[in-house]
PDB file of N, CA, C and O in Angstrom:
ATOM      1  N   UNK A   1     -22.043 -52.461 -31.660  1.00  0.00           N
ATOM      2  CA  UNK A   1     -21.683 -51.917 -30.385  1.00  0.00           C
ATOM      3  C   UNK A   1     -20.535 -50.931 -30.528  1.00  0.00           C
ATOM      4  O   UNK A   1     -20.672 -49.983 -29.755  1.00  0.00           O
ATOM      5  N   UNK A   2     -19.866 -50.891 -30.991  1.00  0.00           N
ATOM      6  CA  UNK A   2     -18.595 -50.203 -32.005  1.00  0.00           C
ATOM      7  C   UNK A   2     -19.221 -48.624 -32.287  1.00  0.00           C
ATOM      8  O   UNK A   2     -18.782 -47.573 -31.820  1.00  0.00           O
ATOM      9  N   UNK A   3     -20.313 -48.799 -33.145  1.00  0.00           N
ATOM     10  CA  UNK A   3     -20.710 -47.341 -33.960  1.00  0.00           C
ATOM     11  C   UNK A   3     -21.260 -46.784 -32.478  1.00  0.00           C
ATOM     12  O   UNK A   3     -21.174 -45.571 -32.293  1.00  0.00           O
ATOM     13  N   UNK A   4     -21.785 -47.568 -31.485  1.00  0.00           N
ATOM     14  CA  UNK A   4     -22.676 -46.851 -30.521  1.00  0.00           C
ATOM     15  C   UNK A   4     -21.672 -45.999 -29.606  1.00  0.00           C
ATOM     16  O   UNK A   4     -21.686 -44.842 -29.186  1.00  0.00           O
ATOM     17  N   UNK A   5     -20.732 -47.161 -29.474  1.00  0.00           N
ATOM     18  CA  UNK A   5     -19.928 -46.025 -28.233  1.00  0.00           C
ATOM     19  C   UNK A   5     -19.002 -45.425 -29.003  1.00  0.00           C
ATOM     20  O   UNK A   5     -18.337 -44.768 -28.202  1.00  0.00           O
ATOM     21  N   UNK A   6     -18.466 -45.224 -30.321  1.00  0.00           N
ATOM     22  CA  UNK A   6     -17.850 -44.151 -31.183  1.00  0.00           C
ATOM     23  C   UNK A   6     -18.858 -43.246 -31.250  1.00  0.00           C
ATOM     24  O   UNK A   6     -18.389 -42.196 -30.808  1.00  0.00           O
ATOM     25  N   UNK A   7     -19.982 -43.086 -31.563  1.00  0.00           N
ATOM     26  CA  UNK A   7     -21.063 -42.056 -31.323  1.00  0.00           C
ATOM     27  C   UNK A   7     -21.357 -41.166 -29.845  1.00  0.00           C
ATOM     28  O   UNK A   7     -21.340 -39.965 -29.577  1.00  0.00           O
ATOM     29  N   UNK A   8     -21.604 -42.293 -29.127  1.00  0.00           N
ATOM     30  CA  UNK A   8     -21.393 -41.464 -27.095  1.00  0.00           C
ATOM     31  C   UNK A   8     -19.820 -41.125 -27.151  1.00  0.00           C
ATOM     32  O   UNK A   8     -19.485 -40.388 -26.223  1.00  0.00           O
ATOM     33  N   UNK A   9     -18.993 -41.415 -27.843  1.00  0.00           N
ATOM     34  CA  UNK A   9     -17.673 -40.639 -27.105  1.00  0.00           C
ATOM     35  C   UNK A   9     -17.620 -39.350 -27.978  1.00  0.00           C
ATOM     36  O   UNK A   9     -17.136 -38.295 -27.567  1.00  0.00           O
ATOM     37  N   UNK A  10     -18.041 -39.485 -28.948  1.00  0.00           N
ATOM     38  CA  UNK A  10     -18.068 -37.810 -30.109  1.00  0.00           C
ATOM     39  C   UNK A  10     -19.090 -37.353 -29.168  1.00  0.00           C
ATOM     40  O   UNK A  10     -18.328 -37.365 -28.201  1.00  0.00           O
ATOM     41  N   UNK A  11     -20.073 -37.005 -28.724  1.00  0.00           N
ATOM     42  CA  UNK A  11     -21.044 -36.408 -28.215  1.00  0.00           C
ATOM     43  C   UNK A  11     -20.230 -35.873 -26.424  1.00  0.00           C
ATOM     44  O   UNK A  11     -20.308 -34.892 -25.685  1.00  0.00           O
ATOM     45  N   UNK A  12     -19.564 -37.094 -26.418  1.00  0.00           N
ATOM     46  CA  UNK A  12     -18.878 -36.478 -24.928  1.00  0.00           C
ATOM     47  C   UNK A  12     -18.186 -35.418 -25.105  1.00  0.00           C
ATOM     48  O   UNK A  12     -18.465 -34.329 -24.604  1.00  0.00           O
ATOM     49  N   UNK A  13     -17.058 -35.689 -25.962  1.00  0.00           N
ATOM     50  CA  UNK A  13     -15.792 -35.063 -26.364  1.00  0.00           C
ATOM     51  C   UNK A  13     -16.506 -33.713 -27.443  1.00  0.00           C
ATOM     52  O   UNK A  13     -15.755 -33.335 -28.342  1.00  0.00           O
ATOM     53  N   UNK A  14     -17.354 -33.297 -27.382  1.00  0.00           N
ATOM     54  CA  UNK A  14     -18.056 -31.872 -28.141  1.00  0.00           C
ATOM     55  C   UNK A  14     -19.099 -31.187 -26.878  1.00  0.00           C
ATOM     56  O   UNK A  14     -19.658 -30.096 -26.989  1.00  0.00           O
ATOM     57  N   UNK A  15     -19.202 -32.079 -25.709  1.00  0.00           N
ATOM     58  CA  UNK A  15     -19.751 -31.307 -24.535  1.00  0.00           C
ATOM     59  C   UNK A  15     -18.770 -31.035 -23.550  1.00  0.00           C
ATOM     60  O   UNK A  15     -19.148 -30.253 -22.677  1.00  0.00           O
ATOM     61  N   UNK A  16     -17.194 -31.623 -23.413  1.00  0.00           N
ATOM     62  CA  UNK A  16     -16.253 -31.359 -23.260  1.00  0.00           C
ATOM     63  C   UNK A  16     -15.413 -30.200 -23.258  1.00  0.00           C
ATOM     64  O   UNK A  16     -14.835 -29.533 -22.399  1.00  0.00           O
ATOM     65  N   UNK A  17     -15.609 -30.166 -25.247  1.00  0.00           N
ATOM     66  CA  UNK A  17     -15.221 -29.062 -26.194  1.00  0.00           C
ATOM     67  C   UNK A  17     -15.835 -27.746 -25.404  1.00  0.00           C
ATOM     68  O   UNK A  17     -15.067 -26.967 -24.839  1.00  0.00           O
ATOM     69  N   UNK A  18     -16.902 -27.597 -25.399  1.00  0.00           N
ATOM     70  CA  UNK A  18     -18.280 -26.321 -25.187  1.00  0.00           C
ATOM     71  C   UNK A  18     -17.813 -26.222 -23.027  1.00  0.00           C
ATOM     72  O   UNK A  18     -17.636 -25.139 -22.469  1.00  0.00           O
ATOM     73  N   UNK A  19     -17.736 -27.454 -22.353  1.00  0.00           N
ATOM     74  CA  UNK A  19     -17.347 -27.109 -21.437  1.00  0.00           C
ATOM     75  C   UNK A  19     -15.953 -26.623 -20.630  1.00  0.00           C
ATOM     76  O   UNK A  19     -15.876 -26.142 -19.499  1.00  0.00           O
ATOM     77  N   UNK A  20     -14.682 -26.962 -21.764  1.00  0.00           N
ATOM     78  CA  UNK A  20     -13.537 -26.143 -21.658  1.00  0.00           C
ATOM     79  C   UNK A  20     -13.382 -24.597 -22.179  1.00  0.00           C
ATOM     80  O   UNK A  20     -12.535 -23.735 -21.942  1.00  0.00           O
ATOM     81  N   UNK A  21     -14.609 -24.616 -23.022  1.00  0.00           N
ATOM     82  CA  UNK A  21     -14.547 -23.178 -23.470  1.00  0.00           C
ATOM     83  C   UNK A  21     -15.312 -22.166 -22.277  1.00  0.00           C
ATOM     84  O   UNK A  21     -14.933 -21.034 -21.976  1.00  0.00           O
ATOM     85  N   UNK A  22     -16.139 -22.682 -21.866  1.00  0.00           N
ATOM     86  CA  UNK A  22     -16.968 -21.902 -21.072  1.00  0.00           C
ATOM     87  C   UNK A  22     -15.979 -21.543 -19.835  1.00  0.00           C
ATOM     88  O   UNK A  22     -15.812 -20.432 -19.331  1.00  0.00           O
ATOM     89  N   UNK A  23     -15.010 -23.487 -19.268  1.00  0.00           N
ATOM     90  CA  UNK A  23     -14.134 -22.767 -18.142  1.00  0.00           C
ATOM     91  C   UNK A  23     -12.892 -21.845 -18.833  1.00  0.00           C
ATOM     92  O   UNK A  23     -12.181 -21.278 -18.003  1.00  0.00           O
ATOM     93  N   UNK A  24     -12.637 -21.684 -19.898  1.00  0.00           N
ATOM     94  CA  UNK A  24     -11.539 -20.861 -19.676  1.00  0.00           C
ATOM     95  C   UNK A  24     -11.983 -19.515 -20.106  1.00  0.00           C
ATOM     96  O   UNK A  24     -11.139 -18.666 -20.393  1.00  0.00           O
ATOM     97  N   UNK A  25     -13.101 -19.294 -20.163  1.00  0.00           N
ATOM     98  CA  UNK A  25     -14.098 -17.675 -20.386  1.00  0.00           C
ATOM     99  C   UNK A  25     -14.045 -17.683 -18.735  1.00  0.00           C
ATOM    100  O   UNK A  25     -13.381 -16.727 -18.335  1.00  0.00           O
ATOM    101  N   UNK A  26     -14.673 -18.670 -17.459  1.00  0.00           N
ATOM    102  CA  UNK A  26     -14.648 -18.093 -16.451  1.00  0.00           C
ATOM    103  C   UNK A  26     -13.214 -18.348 -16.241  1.00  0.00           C
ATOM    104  O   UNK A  26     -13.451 -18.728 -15.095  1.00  0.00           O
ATOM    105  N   UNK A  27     -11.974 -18.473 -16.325  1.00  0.00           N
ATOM    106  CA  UNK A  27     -10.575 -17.987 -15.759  1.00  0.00           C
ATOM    107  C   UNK A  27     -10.209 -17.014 -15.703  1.00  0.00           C
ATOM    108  O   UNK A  27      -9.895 -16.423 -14.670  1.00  0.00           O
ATOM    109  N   UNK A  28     -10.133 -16.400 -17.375  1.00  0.00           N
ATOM    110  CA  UNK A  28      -9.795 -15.503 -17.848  1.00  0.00           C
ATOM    111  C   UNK A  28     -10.559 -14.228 -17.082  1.00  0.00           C
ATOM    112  O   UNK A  28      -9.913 -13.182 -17.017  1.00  0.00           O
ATOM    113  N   UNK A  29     -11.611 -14.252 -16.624  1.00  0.00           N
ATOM    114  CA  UNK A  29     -12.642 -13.553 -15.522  1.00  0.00           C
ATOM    115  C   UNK A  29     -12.041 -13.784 -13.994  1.00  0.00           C
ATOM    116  O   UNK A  29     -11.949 -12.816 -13.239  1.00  0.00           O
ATOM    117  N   UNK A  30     -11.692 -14.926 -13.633  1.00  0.00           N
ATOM    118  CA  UNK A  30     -11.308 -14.932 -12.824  1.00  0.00           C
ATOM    119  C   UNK A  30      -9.722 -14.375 -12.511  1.00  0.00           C
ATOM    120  O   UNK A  30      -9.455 -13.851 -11.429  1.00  0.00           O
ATOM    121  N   UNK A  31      -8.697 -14.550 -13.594  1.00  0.00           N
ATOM    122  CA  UNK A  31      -7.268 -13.960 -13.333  1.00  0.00           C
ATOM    123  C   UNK A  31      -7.537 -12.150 -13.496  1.00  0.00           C
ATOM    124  O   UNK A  31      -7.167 -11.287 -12.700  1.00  0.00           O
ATOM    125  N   UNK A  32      -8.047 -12.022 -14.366  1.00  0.00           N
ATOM    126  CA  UNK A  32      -8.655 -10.454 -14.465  1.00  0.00           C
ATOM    127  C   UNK A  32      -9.365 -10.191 -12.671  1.00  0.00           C
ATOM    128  O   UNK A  32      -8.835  -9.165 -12.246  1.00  0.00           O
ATOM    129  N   UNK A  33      -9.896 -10.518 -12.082  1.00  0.00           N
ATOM    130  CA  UNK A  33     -10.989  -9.845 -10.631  1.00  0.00           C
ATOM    131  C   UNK A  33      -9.607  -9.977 -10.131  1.00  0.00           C
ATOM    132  O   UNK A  33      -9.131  -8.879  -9.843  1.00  0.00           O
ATOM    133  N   UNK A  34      -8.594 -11.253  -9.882  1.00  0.00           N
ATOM    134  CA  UNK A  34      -7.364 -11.302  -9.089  1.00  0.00           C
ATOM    135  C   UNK A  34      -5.989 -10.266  -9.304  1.00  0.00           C
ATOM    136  O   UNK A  34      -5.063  -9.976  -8.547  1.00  0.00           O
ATOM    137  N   UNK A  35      -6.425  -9.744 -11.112  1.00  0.00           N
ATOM    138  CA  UNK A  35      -5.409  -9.363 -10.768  1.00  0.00           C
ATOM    139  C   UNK A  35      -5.811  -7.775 -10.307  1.00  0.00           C
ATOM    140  O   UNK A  35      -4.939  -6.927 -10.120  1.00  0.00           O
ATOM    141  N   UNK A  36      -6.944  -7.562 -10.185  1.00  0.00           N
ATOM    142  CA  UNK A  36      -7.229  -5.975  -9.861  1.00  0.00           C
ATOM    143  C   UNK A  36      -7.438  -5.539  -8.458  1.00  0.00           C
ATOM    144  O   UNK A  36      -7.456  -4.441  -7.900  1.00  0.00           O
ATOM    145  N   UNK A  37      -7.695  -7.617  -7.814  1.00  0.00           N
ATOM    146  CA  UNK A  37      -7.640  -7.368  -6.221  1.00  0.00           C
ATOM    147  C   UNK A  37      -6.398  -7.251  -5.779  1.00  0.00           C
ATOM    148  O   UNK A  37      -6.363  -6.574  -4.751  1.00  0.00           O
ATOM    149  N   UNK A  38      -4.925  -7.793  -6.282  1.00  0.00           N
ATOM    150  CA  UNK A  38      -3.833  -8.474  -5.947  1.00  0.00           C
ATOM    151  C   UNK A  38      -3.347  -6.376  -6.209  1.00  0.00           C
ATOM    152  O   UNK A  38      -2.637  -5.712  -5.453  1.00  0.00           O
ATOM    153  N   UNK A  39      -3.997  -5.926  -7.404  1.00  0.00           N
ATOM    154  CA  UNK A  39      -3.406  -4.332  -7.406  1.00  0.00           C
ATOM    155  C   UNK A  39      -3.633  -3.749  -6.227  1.00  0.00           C
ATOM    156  O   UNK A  39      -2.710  -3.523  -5.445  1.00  0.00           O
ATOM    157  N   UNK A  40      -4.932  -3.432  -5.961  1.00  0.00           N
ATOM    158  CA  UNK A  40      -6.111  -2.909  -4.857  1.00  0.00           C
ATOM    159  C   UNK A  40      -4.608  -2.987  -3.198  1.00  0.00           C
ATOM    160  O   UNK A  40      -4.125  -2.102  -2.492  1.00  0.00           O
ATOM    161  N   UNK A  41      -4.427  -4.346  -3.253  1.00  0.00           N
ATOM    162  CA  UNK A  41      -3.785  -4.576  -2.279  1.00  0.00           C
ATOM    163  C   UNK A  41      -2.126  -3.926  -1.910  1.00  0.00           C
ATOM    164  O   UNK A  41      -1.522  -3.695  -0.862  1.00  0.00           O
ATOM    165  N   UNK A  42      -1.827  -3.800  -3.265  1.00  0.00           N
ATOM    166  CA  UNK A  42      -0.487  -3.250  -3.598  1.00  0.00           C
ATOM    167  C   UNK A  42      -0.615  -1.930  -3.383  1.00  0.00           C
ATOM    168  O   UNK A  42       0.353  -1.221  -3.107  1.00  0.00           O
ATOM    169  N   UNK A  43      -1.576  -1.582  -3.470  1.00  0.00           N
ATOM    170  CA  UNK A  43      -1.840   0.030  -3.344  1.00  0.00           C
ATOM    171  C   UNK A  43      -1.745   0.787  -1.550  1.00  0.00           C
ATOM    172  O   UNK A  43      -1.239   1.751  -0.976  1.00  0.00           O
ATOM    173  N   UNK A  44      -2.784  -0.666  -1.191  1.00  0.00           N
ATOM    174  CA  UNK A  44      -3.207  -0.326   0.215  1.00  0.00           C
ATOM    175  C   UNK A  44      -1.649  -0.528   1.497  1.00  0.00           C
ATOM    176  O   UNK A  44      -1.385  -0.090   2.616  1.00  0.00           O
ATOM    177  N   UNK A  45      -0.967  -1.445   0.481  1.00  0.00           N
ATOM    178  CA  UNK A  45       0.219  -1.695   1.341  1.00  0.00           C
ATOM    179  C   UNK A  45       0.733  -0.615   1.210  1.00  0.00           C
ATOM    180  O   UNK A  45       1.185  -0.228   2.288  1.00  0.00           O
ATOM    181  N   UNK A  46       0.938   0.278   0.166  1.00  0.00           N
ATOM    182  CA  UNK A  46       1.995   1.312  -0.152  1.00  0.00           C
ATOM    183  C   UNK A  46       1.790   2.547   0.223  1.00  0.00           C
ATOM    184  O   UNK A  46       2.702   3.372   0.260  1.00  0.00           O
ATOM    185  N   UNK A  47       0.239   2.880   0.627  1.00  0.00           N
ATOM    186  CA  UNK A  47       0.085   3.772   0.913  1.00  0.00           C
ATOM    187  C   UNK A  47      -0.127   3.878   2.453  1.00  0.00           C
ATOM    188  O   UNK A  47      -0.265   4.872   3.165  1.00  0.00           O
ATOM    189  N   UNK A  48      -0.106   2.055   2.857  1.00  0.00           N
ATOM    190  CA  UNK A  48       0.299   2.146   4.510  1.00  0.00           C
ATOM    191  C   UNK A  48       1.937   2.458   4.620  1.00  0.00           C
ATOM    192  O   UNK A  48       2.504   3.426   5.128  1.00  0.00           O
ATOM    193  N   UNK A  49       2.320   1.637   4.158  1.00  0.00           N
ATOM    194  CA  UNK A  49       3.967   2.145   4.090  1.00  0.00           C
ATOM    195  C   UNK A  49       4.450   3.802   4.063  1.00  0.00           C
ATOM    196  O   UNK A  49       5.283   4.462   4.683  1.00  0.00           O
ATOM    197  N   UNK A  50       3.683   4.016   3.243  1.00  0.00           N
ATOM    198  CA  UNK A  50       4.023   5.849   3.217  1.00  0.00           C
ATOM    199  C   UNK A  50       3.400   6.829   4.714  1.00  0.00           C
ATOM    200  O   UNK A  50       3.927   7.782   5.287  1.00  0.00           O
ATOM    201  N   UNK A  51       1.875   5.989   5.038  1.00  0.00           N
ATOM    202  CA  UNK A  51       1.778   6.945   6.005  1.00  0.00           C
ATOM    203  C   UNK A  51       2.353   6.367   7.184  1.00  0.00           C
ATOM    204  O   UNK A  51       2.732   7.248   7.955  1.00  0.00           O
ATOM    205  N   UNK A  52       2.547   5.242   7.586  1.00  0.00           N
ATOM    206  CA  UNK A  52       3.759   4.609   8.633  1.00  0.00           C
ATOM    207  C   UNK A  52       5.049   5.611   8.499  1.00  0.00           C
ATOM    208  O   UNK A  52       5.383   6.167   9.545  1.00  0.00           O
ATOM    209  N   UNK A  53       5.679   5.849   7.516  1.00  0.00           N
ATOM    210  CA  UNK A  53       6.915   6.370   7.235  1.00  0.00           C
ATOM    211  C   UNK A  53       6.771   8.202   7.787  1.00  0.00           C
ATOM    212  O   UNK A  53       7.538   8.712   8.604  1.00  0.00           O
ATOM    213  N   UNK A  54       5.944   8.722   7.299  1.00  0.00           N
ATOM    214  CA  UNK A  54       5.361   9.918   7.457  1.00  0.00           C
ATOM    215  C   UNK A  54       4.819  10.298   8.833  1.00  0.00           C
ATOM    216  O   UNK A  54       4.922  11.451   9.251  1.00  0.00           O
ATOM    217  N   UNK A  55       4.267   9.366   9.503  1.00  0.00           N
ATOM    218  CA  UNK A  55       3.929   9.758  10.756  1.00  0.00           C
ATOM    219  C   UNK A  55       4.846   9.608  11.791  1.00  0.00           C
ATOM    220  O   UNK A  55       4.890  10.343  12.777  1.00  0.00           O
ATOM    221  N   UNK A  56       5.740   8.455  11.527  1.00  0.00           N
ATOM    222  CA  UNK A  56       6.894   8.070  12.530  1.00  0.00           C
ATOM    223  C   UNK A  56       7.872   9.292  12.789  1.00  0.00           C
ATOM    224  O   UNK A  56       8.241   9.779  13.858  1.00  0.00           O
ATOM    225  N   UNK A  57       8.303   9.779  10.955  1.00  0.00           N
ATOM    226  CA  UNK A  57       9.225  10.883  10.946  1.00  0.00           C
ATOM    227  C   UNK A  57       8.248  12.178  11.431  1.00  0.00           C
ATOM    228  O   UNK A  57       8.848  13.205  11.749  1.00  0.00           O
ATOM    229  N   UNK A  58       6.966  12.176  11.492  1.00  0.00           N
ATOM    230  CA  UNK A  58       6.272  13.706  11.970  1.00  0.00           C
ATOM    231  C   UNK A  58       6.521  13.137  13.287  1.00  0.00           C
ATOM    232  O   UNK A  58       7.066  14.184  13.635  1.00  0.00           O
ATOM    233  N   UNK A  59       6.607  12.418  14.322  1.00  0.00           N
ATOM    234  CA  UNK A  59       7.304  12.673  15.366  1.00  0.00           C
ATOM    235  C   UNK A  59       8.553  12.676  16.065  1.00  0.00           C
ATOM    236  O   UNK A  59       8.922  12.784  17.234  1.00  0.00           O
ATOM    237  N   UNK A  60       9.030  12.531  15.035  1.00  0.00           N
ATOM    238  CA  UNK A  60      10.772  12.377  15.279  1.00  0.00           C
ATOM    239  C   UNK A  60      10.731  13.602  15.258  1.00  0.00           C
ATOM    240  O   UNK A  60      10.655  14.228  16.315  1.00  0.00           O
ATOM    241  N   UNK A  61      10.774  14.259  13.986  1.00  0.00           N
ATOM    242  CA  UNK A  61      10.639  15.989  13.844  1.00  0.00           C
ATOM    243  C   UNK A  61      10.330  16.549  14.210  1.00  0.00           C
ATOM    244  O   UNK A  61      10.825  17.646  13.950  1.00  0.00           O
ATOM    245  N   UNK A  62       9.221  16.529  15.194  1.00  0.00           N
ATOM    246  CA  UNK A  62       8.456  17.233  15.853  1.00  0.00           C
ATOM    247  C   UNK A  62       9.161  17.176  17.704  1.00  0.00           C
ATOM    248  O   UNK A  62       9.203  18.186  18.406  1.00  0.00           O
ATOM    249  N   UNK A  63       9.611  15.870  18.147  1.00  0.00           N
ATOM    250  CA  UNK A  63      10.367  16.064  18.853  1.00  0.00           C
ATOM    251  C   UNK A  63      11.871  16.719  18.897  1.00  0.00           C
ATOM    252  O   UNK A  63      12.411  17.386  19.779  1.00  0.00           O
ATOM    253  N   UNK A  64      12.262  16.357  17.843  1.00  0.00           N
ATOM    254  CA  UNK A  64      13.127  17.501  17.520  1.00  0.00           C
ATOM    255  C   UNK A  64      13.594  19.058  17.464  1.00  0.00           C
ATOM    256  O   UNK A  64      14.647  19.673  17.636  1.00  0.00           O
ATOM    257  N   UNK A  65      12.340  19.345  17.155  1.00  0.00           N
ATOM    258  CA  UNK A  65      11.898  21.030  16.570  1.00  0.00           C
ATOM    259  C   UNK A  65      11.491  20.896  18.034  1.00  0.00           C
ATOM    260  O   UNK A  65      12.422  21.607  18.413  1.00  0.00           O
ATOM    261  N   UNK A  66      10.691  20.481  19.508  1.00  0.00           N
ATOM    262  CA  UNK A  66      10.351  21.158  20.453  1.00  0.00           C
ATOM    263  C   UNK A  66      11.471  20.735  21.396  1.00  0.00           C
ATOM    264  O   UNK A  66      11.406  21.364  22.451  1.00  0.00           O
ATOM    265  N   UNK A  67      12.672  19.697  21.336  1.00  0.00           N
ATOM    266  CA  UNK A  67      13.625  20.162  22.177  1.00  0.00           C
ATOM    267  C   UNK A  67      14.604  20.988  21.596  1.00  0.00           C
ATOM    268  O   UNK A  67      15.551  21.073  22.378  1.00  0.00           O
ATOM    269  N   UNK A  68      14.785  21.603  20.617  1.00  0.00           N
ATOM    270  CA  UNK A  68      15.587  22.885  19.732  1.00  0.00           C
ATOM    271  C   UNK A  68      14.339  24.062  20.257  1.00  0.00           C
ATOM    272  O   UNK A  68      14.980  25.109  20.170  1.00  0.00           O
ATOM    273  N   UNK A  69      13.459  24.308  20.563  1.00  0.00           N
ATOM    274  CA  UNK A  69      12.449  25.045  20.603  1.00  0.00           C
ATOM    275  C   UNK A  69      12.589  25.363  22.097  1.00  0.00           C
ATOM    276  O   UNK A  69      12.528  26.516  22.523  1.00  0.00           O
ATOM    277  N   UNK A  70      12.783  24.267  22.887  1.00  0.00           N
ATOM    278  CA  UNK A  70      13.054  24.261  24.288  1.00  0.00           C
ATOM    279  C   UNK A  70      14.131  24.810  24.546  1.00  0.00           C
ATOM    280  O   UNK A  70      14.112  25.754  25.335  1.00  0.00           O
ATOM    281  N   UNK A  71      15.783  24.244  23.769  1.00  0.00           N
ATOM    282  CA  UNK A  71      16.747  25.118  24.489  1.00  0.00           C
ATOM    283  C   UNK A  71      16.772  26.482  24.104  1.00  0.00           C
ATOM    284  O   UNK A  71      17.441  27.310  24.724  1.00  0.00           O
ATOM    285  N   UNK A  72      15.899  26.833  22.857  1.00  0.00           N
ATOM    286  CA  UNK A  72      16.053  28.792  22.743  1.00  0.00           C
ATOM    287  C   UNK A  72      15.115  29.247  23.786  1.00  0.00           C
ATOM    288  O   UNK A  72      15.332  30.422  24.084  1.00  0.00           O
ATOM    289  N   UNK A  73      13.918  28.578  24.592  1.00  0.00           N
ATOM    290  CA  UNK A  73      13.724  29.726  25.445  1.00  0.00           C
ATOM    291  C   UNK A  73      14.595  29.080  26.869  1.00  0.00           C
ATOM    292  O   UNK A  73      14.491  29.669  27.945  1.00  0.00           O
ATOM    293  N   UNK A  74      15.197  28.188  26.772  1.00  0.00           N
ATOM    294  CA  UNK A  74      15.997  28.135  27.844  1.00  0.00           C
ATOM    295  C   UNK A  74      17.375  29.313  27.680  1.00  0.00           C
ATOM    296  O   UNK A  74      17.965  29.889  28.594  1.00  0.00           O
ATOM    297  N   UNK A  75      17.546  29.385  26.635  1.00  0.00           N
ATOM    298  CA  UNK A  75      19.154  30.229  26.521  1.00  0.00           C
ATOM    299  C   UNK A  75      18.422  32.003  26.418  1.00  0.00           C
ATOM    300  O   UNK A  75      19.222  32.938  26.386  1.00  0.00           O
ATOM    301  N   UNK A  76      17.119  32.251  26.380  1.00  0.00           N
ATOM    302  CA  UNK A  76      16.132  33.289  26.638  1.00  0.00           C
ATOM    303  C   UNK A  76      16.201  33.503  27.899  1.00  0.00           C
ATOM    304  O   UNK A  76      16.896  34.441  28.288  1.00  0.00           O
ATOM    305  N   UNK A  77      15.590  32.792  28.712  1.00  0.00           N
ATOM    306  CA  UNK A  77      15.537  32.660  29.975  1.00  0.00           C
ATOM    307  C   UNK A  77      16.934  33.206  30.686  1.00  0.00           C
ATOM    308  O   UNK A  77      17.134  34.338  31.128  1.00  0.00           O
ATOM    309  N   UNK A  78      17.580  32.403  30.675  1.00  0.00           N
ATOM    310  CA  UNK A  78      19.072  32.697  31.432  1.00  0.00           C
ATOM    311  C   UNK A  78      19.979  33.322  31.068  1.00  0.00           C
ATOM    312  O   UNK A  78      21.078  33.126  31.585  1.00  0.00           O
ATOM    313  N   UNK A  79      19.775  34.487  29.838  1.00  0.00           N
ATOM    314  CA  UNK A  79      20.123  35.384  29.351  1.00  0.00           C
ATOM    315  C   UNK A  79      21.838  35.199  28.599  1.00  0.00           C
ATOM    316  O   UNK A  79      22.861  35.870  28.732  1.00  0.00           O
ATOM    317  N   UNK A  80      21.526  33.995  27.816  1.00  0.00           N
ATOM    318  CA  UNK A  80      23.226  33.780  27.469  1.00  0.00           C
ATOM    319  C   UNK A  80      22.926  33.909  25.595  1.00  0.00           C
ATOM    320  O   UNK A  80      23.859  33.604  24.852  1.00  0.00           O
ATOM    321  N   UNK A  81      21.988  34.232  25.176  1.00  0.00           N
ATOM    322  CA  UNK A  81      21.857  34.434  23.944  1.00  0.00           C
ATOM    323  C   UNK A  81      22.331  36.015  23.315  1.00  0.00           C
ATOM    324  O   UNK A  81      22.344  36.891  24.181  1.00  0.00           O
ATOM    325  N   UNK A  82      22.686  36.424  22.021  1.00  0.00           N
ATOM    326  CA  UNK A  82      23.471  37.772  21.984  1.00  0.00           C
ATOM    327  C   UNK A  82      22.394  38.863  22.018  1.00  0.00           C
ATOM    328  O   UNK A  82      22.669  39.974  22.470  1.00  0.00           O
ATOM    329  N   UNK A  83      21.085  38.548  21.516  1.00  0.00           N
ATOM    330  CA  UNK A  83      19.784  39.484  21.906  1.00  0.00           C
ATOM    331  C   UNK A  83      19.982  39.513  23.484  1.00  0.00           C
ATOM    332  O   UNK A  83      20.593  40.480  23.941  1.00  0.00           O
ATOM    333  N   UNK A  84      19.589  38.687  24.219  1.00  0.00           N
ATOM    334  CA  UNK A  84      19.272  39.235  25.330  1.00  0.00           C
ATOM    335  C   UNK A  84      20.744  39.849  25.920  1.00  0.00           C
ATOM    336  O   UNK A  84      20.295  40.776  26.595  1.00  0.00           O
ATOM    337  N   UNK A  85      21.653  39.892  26.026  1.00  0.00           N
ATOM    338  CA  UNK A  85      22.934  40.805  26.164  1.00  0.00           C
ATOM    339  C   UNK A  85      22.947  42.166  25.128  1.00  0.00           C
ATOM    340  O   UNK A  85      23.887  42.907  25.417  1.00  0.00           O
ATOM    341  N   UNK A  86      22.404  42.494  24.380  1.00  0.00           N
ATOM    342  CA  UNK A  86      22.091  43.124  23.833  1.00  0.00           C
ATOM    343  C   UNK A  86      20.855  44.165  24.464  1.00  0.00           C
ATOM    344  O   UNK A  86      20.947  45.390  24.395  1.00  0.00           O
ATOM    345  N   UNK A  87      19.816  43.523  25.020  1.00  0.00           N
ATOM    346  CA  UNK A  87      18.858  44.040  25.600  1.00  0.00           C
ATOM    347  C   UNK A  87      19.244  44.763  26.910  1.00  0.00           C
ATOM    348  O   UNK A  87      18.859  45.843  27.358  1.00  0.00           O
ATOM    349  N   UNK A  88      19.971  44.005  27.313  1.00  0.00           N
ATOM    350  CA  UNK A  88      20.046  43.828  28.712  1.00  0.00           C
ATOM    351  C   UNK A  88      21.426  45.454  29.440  1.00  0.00           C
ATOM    352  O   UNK A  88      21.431  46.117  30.477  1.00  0.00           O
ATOM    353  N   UNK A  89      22.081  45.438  28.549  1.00  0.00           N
ATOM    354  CA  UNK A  89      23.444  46.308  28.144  1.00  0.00           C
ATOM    355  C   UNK A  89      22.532  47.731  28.095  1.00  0.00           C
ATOM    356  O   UNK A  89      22.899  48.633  28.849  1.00  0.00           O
ATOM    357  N   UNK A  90      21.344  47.963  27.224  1.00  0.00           N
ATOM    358  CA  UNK A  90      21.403  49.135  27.062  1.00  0.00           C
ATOM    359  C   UNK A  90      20.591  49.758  28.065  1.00  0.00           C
ATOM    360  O   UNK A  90      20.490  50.984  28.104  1.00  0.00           O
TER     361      UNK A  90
END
């Protein structure tokens, strides 16, 4: 009874063997897909981050540039700029 189950435990422990090899072929597959999704994601954050950053400041700037845009034809208008005293003189 001895040789029998020293025989079933070698036969376990070599389908064991063959089945730790196989899972760490699928890990190594699996940390590789994670780590190219975990990139994928790093990318998508960063390039939300950039156009968040970029669009916020295109309207800051842009409000900017049209109330600077606003007071030159206001100082146009009411003739306090040195062109239009200039114009206006001759």
């Amino acid at each position: 009874m001895g040789i029998a189950t020293g025989i079933t435990h070698f036969f376990q422990s070599i389908l064991e063997l063959i089945q730790g090899f196989f899972m760490a072929i699928v890990h190594v597959f699996q940390f590789a897909l994670q780590t190219v999704i975990d990139a994928g994601k790093g990318v998508v954050n960063f390039v939300e981050g950039t156009l968040g950053f970029a669009f916020h400041n295109f309207f800051i700037l842009g409000t900017i540039a049209a109330a600077v845009f606003g007071y030159m034809l206001y100082q146009q208008r009411s003739g306090t700029t040195p062109a239009s005293k200039t114009l206006k003189s001759s």
